[in-house]
N, C-alpha and C positions, 0 to 999 in steps of 0.2 A: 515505607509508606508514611510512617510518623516523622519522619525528615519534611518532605512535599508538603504535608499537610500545615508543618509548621512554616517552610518556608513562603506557601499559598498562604498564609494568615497574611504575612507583608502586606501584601497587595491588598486583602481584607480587609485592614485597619486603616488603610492610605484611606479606599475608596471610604470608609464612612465616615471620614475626618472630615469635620466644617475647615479647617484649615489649609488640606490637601486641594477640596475642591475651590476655595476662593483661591487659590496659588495656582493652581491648573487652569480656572480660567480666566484670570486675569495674562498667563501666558499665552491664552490661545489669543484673546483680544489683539493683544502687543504682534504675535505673529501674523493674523489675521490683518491688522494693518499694515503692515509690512508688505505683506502677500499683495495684499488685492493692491495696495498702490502701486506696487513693481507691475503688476500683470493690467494695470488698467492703464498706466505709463506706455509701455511697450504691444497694444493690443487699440491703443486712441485711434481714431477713426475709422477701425475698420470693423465691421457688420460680422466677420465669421475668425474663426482662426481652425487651422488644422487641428485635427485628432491626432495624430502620428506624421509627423516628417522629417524623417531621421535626427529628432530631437532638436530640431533647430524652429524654433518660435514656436512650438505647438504646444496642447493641451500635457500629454506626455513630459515634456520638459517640466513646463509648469507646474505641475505635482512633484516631478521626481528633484526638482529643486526646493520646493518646497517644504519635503520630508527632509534636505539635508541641510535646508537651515534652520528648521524647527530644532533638531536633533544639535545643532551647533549653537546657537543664539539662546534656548531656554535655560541652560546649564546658564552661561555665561551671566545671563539678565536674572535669573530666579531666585541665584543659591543665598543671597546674601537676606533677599525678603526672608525664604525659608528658615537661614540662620536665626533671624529675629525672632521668627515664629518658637523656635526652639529656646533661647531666650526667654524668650515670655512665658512659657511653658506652656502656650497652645498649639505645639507639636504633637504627637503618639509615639508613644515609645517604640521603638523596636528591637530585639533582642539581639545582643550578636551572634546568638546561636541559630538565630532563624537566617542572620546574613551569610554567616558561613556555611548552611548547607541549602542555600538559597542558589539555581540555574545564575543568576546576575553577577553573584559575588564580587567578579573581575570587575565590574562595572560602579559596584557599588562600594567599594574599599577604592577607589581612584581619586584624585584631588580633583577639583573643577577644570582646569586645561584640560587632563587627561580624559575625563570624562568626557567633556562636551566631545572630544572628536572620538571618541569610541561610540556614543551613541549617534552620531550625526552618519556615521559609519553605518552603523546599525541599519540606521532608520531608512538611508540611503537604498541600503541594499535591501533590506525588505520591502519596505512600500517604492523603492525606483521603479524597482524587477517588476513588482504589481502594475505597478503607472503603463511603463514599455509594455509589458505583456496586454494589457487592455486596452490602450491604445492603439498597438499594431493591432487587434483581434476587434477593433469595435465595430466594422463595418461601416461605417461612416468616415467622408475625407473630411468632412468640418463642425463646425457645433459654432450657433450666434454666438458673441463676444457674451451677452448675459448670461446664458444658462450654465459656459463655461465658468465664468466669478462665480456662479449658485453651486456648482459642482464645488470647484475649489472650498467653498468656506467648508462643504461637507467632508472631502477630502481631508482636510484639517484637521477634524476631531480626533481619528485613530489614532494621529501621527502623535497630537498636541499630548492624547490620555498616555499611550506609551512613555514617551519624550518624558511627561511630568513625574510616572510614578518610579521611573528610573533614577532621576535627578532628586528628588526629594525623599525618596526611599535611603537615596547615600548623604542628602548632608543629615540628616536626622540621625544617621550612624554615625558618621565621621564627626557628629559634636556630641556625639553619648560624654555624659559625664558635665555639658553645660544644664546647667538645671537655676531655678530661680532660688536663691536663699532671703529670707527678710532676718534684717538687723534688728537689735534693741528700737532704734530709732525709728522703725518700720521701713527704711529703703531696701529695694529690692538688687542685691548683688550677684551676681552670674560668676560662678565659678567655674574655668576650662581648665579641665586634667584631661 
């Protein structure tokens, strides 16, 4: 129980970091444009698009791609801000005792390549299966092109909060030990062990 409770603190400390949350949406923005320009590109002049069809131009696709580039592109785009952030020492610490008995660990002990496609994995398969399954199950064969973008941006959030607090939970691990030190001189030196 004392394990969980420490490893739940992670996610405890992300969420109430001014830091965490301007990193989180500033990726959801970046994905968010992404997104809707691919889907308003591929979706131009036409009034409806399917809910389900067999994953080819429908609403369905549309999310369950969107959860695997979220999951692939925030690692890639993120880690380096976040590094900064660590750096400057407007990071949160977090313990490696909470990463090691932490459900993520594999995830969060990963270099950024590796990461990005385990989570993009992840995201894939969680939020796809959700997409497909409501998709096929909505009852409806189409939805206007707008209300589908209005879904979309909402769809986005779960994927973006995930996606961030995985990706930022590990470089804030993976750079334990850069911290800010000041000189005689007052410059501020980063030391990586």
């Amino acid at each position: 129980m004392a394990a969980s409770s420490q490893a739940d603190s992670i996610w405890q400390v992300l969420l109430a970091s001014p830091a965490f949350r301007r990193s989180c949406t500033t990726s959801y923005l970046v994905n968010l444009a992404f997104g809707l320009s691919i889907n308003v590109g591929t979706t131009w002049g036409e009034s409806t698009i399917p809910v389900f069809a067999d994953l080819q131009k429908d609403v369905a696709s549309a999310f369950l791609f969107s959860a695997c580039f979220c999951g692939l592109l925030t690692p890639l785009l993120s880690s380096c801000g976040i590094l900064r952030a660590v750096k400057e020492g407007k990071a949160p610490r977090i313990s490696d005792s909470a990463v090691s008995q932490s459900w993520s660990r594999f995830i969060l002990e990963r270099e950024v390549c590796t990461r990005s496609l385990l989570i993009a994995f992840g995201d894939t398969l969680v939020f796809g299966i959700v997409a497909c399954l409501l998709g096929g199950a909505a009852g409806q064969d189409t939805l206007p092109v707008w209300s589908f973008l209005i879904l979309l941006c909402f769809w986005a959030i779960p994927i973006q909060l995930v996606t961030s607090l995985l990706n930022y939970a590990a470089v804030v691990h993976l750079a334990r030990g850069s911290s800010p030190a000041f000189t005689e001189e007052g410059v501020v030196e980063v030391s990586m062990s």
